[in-house]
MARSE-407587 format. One record per residue: residue number from 1; x negated, y negated, z negated of N, C-alpha, C in turn. Coordinates in pm, whole numbers, plus 50000, padded with zeros to 5 digits. Example, Ala and Ser with C-alpha at 12.3 -4.5 7.8 and 13.67 -1.06 7.14 Angstrom:
1,48681,50569,49220,48770,50450,49220,48680,50330,49220
2,48715,50225,49292,48633,50106,49286,48710,49997,49213
END
This chain:
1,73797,35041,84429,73886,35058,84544,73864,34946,84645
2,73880,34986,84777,73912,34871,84881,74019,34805,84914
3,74063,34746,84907,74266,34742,84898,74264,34601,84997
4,74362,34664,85076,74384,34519,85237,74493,34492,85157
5,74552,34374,85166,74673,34307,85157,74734,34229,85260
6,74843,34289,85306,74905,34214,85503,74964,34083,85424
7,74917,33947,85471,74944,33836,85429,75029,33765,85539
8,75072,33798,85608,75109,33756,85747,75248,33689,85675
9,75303,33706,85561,75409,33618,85543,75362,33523,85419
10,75239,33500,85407,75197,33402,85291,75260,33241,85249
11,75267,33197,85188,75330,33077,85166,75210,32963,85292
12,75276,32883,85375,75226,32829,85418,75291,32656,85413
13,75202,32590,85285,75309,32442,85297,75250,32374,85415
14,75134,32343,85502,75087,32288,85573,75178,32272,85695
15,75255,32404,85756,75281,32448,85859,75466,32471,85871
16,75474,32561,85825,75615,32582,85795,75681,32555,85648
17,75592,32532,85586,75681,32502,85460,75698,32683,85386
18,75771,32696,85295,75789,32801,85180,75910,32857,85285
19,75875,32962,85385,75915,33042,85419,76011,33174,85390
20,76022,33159,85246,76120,33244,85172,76026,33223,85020
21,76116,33357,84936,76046,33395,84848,75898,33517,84813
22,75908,33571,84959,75792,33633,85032,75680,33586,84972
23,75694,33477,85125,75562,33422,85124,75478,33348,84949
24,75591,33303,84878,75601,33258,84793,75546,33315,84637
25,75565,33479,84719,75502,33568,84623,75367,33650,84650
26,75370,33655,84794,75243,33707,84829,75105,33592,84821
27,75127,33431,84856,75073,33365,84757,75002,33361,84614
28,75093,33347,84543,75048,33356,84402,75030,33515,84389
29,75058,33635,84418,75042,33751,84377,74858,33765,84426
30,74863,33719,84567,74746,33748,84600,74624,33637,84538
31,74685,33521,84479,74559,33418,84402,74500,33494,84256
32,74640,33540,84180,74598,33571,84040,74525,33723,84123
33,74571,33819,84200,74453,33921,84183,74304,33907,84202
34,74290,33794,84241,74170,33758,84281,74086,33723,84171
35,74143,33649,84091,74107,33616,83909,74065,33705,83852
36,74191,33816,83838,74198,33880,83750,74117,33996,83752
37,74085,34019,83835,74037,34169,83912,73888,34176,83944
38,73854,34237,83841,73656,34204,83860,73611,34344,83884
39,73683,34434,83955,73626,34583,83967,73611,34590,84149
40,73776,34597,84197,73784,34639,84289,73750,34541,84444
41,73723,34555,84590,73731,34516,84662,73816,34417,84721
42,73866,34313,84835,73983,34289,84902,73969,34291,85009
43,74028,34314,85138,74038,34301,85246,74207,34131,85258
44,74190,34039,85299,74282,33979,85317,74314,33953,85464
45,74412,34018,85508,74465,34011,85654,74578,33925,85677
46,74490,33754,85757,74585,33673,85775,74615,33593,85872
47,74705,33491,85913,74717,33405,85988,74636,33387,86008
48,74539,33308,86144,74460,33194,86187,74434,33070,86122
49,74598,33060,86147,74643,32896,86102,74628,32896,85950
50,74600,33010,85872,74639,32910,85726,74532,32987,85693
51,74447,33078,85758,74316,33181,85715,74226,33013,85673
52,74208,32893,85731,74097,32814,85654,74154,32783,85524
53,74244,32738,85499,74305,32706,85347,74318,32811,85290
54,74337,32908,85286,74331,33024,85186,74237,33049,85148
55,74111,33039,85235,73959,33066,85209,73911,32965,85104
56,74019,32843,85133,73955,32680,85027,73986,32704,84872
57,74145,32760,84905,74235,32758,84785,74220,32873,84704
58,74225,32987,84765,74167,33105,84633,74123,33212,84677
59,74067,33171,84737,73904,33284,84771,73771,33269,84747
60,73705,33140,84783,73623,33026,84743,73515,33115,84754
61,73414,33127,84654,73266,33222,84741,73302,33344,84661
62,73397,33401,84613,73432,33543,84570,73338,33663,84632
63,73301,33703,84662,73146,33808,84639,73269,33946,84707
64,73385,33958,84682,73443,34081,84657,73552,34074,84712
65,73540,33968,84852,73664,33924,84908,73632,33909,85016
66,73681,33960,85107,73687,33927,85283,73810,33858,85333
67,73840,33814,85437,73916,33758,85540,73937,33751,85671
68,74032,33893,85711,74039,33887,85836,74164,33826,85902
69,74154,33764,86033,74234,33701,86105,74306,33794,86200
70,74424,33820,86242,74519,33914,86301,74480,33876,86410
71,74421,33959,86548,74381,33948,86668,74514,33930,86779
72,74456,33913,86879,74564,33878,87018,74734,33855,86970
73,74740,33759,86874,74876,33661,86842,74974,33684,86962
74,74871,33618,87069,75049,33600,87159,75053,33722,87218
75,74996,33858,87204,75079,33960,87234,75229,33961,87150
76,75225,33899,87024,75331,33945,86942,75476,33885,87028
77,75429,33752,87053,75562,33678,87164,75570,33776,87257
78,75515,33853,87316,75551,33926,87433,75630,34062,87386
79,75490,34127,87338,75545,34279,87253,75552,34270,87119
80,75696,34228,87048,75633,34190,86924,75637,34364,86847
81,75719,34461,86929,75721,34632,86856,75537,34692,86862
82,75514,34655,86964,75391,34743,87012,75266,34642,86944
83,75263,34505,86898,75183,34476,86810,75184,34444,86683
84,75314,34436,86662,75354,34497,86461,75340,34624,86426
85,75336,34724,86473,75334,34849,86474,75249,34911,86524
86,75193,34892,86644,75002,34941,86685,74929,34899,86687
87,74941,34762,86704,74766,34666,86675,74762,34631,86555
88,74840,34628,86484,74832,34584,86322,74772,34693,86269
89,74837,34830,86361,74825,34941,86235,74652,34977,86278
90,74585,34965,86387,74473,35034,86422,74411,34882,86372
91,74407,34790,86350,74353,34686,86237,74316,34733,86086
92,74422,34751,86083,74389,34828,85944,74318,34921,85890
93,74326,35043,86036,74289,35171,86000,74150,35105,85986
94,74085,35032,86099,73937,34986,86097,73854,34941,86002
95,73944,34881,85925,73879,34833,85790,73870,34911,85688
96,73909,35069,85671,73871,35158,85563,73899,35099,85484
97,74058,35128,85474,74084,35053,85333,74103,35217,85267
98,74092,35179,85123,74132,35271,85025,74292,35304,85024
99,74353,35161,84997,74490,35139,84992,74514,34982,85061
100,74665,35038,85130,74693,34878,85194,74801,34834,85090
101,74858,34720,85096,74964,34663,84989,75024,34555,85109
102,75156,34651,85125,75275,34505,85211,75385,34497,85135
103,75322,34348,85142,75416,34283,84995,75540,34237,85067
104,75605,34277,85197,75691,34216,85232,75815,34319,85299
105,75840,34444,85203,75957,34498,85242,75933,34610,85333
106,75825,34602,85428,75794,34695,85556,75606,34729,85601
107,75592,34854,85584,75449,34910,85684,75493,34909,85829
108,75344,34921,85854,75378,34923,86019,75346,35080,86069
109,75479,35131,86140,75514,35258,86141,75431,35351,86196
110,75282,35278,86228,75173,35427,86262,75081,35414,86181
111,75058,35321,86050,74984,35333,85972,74978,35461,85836
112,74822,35513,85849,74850,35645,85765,74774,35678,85670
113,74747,35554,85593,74659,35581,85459,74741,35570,85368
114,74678,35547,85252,74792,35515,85132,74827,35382,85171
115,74937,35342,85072,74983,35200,85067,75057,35192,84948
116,75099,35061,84933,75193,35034,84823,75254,34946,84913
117,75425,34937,84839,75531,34819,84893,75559,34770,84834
118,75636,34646,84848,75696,34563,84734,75829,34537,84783
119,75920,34558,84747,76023,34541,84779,76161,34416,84675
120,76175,34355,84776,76230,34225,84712,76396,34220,84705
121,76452,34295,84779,76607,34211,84787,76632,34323,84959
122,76748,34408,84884,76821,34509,84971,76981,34443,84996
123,77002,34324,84977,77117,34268,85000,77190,34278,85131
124,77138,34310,85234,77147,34328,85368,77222,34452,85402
125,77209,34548,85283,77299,34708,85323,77421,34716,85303
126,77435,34608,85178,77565,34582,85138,77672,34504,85182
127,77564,34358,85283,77634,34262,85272,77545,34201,85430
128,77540,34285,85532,77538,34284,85684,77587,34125,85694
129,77682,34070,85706,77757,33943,85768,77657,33866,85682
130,77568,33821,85612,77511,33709,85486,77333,33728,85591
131,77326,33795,85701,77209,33774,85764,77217,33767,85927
132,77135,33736,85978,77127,33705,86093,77089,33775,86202
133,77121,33843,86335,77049,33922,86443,77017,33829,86536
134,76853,33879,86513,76800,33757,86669,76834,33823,86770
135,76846,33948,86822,76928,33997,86952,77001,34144,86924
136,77069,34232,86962,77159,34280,86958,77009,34391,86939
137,77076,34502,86807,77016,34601,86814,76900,34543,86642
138,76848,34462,86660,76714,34438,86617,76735,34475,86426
139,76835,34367,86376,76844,34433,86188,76846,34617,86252
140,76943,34625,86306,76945,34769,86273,76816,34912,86292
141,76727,34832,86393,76602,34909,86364,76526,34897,86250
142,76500,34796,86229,76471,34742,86057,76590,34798,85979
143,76638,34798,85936,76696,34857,85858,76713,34994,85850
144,76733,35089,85933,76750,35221,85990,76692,35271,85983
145,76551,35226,86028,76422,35283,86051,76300,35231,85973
146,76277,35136,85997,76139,35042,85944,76137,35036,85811
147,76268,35018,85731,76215,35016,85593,76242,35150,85493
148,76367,35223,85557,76345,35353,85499,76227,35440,85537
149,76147,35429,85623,76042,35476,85633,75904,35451,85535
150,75903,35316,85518,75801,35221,85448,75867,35292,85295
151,75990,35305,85228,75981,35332,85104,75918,35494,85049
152,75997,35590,85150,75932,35676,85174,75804,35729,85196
153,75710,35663,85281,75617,35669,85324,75499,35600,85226
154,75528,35526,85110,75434,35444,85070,75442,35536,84946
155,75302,35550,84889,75257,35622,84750,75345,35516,84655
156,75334,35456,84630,75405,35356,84540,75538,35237,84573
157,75638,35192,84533,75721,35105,84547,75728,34981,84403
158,75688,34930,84460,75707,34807,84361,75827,34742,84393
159,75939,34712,84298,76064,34657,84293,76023,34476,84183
160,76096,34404,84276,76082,34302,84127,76181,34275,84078
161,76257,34378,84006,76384,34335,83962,76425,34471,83874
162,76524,34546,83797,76535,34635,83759,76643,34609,83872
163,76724,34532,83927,76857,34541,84012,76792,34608,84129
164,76704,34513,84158,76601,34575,84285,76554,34746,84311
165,76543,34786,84169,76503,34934,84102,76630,35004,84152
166,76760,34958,84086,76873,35040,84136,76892,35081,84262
167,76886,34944,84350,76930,34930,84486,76868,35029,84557
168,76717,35037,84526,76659,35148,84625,76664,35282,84598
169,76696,35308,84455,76774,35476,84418,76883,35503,84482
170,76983,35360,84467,77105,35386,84473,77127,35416,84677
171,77043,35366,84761,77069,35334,84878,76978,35445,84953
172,76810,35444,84872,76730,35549,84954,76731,35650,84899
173,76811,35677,84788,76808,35832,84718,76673,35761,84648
174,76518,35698,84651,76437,35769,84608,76439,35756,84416
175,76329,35859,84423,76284,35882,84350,76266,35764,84215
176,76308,35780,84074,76283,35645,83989,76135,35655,83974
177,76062,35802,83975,75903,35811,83942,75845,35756,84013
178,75887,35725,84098,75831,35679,84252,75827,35494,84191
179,75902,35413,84141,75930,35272,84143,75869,35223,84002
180,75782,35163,84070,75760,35041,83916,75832,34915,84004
181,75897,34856,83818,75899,34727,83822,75809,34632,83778
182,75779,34538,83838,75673,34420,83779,75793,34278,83831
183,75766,34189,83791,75842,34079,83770,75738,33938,83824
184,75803,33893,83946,75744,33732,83959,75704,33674,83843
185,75625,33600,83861,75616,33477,83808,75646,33302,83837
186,75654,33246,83738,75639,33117,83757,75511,33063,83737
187,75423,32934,83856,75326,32850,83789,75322,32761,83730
188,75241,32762,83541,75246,32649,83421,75291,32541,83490
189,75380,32457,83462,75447,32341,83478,75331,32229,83526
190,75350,32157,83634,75241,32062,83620,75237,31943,83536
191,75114,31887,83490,75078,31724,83421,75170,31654,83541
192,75236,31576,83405,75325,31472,83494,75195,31386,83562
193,75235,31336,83682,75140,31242,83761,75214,31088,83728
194,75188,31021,83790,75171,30827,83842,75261,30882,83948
195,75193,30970,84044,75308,30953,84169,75463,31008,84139
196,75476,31056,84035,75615,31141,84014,75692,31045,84017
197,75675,30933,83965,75813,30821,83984,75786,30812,84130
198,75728,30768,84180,75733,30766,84320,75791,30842,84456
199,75813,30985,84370,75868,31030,84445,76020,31031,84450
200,76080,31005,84273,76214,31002,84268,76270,30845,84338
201,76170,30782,84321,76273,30641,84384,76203,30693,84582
202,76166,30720,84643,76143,30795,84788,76260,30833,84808
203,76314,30898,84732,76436,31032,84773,76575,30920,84711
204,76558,30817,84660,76642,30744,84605,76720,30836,84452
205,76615,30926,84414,76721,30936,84292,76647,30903,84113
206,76723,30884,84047,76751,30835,83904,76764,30987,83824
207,76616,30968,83738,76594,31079,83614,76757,31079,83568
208,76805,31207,83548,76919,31253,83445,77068,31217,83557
209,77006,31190,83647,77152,31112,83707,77194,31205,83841
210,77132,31336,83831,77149,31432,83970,77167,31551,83907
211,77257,31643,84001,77254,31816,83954,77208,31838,84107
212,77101,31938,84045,77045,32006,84175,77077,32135,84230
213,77061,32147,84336,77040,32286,84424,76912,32329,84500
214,76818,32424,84464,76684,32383,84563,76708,32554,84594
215,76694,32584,84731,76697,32684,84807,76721,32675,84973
216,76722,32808,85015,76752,32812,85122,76922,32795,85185
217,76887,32685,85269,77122,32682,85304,77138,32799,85401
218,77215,32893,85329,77258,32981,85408,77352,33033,85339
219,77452,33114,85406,77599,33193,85385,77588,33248,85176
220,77507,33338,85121,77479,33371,85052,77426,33342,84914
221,77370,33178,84943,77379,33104,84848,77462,33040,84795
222,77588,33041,84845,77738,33037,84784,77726,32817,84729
223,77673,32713,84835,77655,32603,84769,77759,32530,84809
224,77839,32569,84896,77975,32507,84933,78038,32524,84794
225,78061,32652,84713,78103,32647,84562,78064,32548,84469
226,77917,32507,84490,77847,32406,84370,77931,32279,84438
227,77946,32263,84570,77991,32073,84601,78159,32123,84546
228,78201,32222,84600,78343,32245,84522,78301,32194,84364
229,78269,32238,84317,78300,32247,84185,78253,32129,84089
230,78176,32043,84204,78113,31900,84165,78226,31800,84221
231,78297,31785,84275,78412,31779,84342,78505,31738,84209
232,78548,31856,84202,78630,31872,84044,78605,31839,83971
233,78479,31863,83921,78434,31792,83814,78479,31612,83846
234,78417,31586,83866,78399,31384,83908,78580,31371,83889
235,78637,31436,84030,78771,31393,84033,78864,31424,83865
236,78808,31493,83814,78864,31539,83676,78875,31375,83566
237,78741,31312,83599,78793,31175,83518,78686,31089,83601
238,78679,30998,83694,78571,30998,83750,78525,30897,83725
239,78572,30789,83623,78499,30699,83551,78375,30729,83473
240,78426,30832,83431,78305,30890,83347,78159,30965,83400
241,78199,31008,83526,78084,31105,83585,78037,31006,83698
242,78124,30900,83780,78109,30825,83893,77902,30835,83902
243,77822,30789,83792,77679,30760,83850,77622,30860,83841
244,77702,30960,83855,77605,31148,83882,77603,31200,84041
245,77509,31193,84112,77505,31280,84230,77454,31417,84234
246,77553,31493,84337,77491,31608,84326,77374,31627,84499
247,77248,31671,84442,77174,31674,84590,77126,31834,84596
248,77126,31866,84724,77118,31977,84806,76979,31974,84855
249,76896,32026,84807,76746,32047,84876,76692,32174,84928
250,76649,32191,85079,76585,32338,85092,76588,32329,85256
251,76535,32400,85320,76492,32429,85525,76665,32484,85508
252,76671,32464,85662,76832,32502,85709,76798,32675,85748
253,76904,32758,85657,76877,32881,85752,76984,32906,85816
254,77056,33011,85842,77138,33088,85927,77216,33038,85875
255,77363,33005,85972,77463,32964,85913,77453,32857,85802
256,77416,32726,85785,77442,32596,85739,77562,32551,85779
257,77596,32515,85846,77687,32422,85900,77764,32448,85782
258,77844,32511,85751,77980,32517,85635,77887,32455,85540
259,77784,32448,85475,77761,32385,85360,77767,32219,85408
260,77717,32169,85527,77712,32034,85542,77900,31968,85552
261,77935,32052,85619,78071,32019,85636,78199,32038,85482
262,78122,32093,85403,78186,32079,85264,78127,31955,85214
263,77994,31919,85246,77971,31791,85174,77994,31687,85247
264,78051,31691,85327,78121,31600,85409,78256,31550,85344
265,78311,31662,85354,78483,31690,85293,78454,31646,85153
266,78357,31689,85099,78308,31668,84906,78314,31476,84921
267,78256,31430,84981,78219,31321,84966,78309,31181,85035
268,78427,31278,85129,78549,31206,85161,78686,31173,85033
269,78668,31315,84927,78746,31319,84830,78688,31227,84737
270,78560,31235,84734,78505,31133,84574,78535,30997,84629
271,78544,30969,84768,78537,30814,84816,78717,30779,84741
272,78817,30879,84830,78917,30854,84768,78922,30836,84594
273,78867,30930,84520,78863,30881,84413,78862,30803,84327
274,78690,30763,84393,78631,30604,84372,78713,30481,84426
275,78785,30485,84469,78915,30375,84535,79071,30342,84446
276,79070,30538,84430,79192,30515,84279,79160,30482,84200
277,79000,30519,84123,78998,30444,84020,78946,30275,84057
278,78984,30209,84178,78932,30067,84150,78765,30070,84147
279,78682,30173,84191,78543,30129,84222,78496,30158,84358
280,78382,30112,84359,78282,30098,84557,78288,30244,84561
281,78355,30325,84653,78233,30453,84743,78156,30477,84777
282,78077,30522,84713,77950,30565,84792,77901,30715,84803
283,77793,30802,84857,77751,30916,84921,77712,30965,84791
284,77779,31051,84740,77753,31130,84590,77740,31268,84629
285,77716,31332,84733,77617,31474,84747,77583,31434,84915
286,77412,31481,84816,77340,31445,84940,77221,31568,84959
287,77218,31570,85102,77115,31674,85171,76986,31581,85191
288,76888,31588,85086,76795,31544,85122,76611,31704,85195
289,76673,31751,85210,76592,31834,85340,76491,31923,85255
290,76351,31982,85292,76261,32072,85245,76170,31961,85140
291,76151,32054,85039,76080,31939,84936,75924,31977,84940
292,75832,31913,84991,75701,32028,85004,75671,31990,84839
293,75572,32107,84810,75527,32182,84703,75495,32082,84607
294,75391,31940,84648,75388,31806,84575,75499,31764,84531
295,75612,31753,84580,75746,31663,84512,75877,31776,84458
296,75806,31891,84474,75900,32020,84431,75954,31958,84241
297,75817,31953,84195,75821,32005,84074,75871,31843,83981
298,75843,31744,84037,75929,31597,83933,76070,31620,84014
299,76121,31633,84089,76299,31664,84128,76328,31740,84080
300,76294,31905,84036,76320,32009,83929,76346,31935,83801
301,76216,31876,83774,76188,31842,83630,76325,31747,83581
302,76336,31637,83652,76393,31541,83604,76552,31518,83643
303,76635,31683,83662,76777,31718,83675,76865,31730,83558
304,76993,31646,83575,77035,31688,83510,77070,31842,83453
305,77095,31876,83539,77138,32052,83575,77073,32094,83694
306,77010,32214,83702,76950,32318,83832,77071,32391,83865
307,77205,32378,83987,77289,32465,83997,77258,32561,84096
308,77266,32709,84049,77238,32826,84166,77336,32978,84130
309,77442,32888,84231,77560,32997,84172,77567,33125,84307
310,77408,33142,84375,77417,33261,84450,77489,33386,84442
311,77518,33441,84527,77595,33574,84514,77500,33680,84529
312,77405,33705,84588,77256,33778,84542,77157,33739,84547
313,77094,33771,84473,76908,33770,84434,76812,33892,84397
314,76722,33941,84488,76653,34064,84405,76587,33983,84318
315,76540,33854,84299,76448,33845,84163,76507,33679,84085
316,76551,33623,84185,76553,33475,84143,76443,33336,84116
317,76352,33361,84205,76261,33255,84147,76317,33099,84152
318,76387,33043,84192,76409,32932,84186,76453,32917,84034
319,76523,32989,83992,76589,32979,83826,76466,32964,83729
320,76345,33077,83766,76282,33054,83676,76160,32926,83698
321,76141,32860,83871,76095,32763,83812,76209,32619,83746
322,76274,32674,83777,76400,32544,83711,76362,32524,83599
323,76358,32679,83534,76374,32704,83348,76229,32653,83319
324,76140,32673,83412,75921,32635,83362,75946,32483,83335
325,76005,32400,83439,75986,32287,83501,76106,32175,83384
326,76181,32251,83289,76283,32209,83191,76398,32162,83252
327,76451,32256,83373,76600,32183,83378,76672,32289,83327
328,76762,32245,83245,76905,32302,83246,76978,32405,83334
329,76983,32559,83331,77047,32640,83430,77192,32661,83437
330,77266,32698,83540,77364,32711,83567,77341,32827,83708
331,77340,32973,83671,77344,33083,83766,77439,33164,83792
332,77454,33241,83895,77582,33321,83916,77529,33430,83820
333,77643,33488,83745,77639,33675,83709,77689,33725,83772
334,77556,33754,83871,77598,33834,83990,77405,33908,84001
335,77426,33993,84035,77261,34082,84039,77176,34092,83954
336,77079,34012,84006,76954,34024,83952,76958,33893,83811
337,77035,33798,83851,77032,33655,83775,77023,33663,83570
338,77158,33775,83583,77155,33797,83457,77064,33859,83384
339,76959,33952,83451,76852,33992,83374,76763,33904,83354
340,76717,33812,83530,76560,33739,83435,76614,33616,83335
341,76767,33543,83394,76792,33432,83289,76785,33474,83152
342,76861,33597,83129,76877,33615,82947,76945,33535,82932
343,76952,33467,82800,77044,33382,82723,77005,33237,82759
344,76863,33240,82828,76861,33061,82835,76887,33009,83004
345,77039,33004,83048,77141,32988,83122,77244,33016,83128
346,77362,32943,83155,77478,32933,83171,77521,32987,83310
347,77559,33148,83287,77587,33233,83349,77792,33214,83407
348,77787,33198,83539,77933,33174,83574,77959,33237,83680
349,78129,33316,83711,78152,33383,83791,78133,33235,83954
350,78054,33316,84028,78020,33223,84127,78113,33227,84273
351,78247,33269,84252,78353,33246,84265,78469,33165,84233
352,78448,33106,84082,78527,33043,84029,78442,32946,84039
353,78550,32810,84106,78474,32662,84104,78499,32631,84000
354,78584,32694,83932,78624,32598,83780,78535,32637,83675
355,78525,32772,83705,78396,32771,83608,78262,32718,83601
356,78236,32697,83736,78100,32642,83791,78108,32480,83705
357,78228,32383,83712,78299,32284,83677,78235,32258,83551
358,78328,32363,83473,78309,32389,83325,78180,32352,83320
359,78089,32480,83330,77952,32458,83294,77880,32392,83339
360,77903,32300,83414,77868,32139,83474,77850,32034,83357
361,77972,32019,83319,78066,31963,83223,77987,31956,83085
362,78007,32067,83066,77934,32056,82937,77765,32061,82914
363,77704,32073,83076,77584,32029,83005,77573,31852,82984
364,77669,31789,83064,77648,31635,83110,77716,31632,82984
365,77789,31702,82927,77898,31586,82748,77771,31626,82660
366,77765,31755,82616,77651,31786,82498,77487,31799,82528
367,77455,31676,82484,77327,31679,82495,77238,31745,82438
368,77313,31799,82272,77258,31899,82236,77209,32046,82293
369,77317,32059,82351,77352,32155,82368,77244,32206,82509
370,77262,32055,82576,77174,32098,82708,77007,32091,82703
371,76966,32016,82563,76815,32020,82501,76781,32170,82496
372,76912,32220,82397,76836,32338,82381,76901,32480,82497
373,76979,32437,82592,76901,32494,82714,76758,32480,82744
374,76720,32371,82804,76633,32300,82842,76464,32397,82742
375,76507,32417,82622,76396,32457,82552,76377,32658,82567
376,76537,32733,82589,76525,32837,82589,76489,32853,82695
377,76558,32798,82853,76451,32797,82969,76315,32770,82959
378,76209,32719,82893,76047,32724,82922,76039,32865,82854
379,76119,32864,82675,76072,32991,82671,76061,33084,82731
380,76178,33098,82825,76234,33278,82906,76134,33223,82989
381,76102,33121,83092,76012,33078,83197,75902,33170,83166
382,75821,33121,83040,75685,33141,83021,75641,33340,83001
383,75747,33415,82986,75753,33556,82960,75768,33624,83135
384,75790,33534,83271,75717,33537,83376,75624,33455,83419
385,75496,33522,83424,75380,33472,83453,75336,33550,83527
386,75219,33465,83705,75160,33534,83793,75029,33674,83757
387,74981,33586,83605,74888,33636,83543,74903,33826,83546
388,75025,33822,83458,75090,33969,83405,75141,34023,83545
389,75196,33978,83659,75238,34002,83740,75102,34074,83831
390,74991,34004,83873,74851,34075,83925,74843,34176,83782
391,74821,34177,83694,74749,34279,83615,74840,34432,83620
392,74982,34403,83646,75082,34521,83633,75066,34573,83802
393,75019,34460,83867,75014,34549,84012,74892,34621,83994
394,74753,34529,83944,74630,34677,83950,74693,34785,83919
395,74746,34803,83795,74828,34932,83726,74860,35015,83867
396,74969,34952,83924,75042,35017,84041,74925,35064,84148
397,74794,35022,84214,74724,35049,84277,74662,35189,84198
398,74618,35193,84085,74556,35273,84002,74685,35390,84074
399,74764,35355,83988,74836,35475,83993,74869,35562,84144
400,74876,35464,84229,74931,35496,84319,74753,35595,84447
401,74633,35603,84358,74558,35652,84394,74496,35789,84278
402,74601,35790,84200,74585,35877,84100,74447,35832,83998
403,74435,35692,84001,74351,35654,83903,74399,35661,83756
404,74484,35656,83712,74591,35673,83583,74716,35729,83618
405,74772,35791,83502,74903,35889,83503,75005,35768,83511
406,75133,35836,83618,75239,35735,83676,75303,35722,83515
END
């Protein structure tokens, strides 16, 4: 087969940083097929800007791999309908692909070969106010139009979630024959480095002495609940918790402000605290900003607790690199969370700060208890892998060209 893959939302750390969980997946989805896959063709259709590093990082002299660059860019600032949708699509047609694969939710609406989709997170049908309109009109063509078309329209739907599976029965009518699930992965944990201490004293923090948050700040990640509930916790006896900070890491999206202004308010109450009980105040939740990909993985590693008490997720990757990387989970049961965690996380209504509290609480008293978190997270970690994730998509290409029965 010839198979294009639209990369236009690829992980780019050079430039913008980890752009979602997209880019994040069309990344690694598109490195391991490249491994794994010793039959078929690629067409890779990408940025300019990150087309030389992709070529460095996992394409390299591949025999069975091309790289094309998306032509006349700043038409898109001008017309961005008439060149997402007609110059993309007569791009494509040109390259005779067998099958295209847009791993990012949407085809472009005059393209007419086969394709496959991937579809990540329908949270938006349910829950309109938790996203953003760049001008009046715009979600609702996307939504209305652009992606019920793309599920419809594409031979295959790839969901990464069984929640993800529901959402698009439950919302597009379609078809379950129509949907495979395949499941993200996490990448093997890295060799601790020399620089890893280096990076925790940079950021000013102390192995075992932080609960984290690493995501995007926006309405939906519910992290005004985690400083609530870190809040409570401390003020609950705060002699005892006083040298624990909680830090906030991730790009600002839509609607931040309420999370900074709770840790504002969070960190006016612990001062009072720290005063009743007779000790110094100081800044115990802190926004330290986007972590690029080098210093991602020793701040994971070396948490007391990973807190991610989101209110949706089609797949959750931050949990599962929490669980690769050995921190301690603490997720909402809410969506998708409770399927990929399983049993190795501490699942809490992400509404209740007290529960969030609780299971704070007891990973910082029982150490036992939080080891063998710590050990059922690599296990559940290691049962998503990018590896299985490319090999279940060939499947989906096969099928979706009638190479094997659906």
């Amino acid at each position: 087969m010839r198979i294009g893959i639209d990369c236009r939302t690829m992980l780019n750390w050079k430039r913008a940083g980890e752009a979602a969980g997209v880019g994040h997946y069309t990344y690694y989805l598109v490195k391991y097929l490249l491994q794994e896959d010793q039959v078929n063709d690629y067409i890779l259709f990408l940025d300019k800007h990150a087309s030389k590093r992709i070529r460095k990082d996992i394409v390299g002299s591949n025999p069975r791999v091309s790289v094309r660059n998306f032509p006349f860019q700043a038409l898109h600032r001008c017309l961005p309908f008439i060149y997402s949708h007609m110059v993309i699509s007569a791009m494509f047609e040109r390259a005779r692909l067998d099958l295209l694969h847009a791993p990012a939710n949407a085809l472009p609406l005059f393209f007419r070969k086969p394709a496959v989709i991937t579809v990540h997170d329908l949270a938006i049908y349910d829950h309109p106010e938790w996203f953003p309109a760049k001008y009046p009109g715009a979600p609702a063509f996307s939504e209305r139009v652009i992606v019920p078309y793309s599920v419809k329209k594409a031979k295959r739907v790839i969901a990464v979630s069984e929640q993800t599976k529901q959402d698009l029965m439950r919302i597009f009518k379609l078809p379950e024959a129509k949907i495979d699930v395949v499941y993200e992965g996490a990448e093997p944990p890295p060799a601790a480095r020399a620089a890893d201490k280096g990076v925790l004293e940079k950021l000013r923090l102390q192995p075992g002495k932080y609960c984290l948050y690493l995501g995007t700040i926006e309405p939906r990640k519910n992290i005004d609940a985690a400083v609530r509930a870190f809040v409570r916790l401390l003020k609950s006896d705060y002699r005892r918790y006083c040298g624990l900070d909680l830090v906030i890491a991730g790009r600002k999206g839509w609607k931040y402000e309420p999370v900074f202004e709770a840790v504002t308010k969070g960190n006016s109450d612990l001062a009072a605290a720290a005063v009743a009980a007779k000790m110094d105040p100081r800044e115990q939740i802190r926004y330290i900003g986007y972590l690029s990909h080098e210093d991602k993985a020793p701040v994971i590693g070396q948490a007391a607790a990973f807190v991610f008490p989101s209110f949706y997720e089609g797949f959750g990757l931050p949990v599962i690199e929490a669980m690769s990387l050995g921190a301690p989970v603490i997720a909402a049961d809410r969506a998708s969370l409770p399927e990929i965690c399983g049993d190795a996380a501490l699942l809490v209504d992400p509404d209740d700060d007290k529960a969030i509290a609780k299971a704070l609480g007891r990973i910082l008293d029982e150490p036992e208890f939080a080891a063998g978190l710590r050990e059922k997270g690599r296990a559940r970690a290691a049962e998503f892998n990018w590896r299985r994730t490319a090999q279940e998509t060939i499947k989906v290409y096969e099928r979706a060209l009638g190479a094997i029965d659906g």
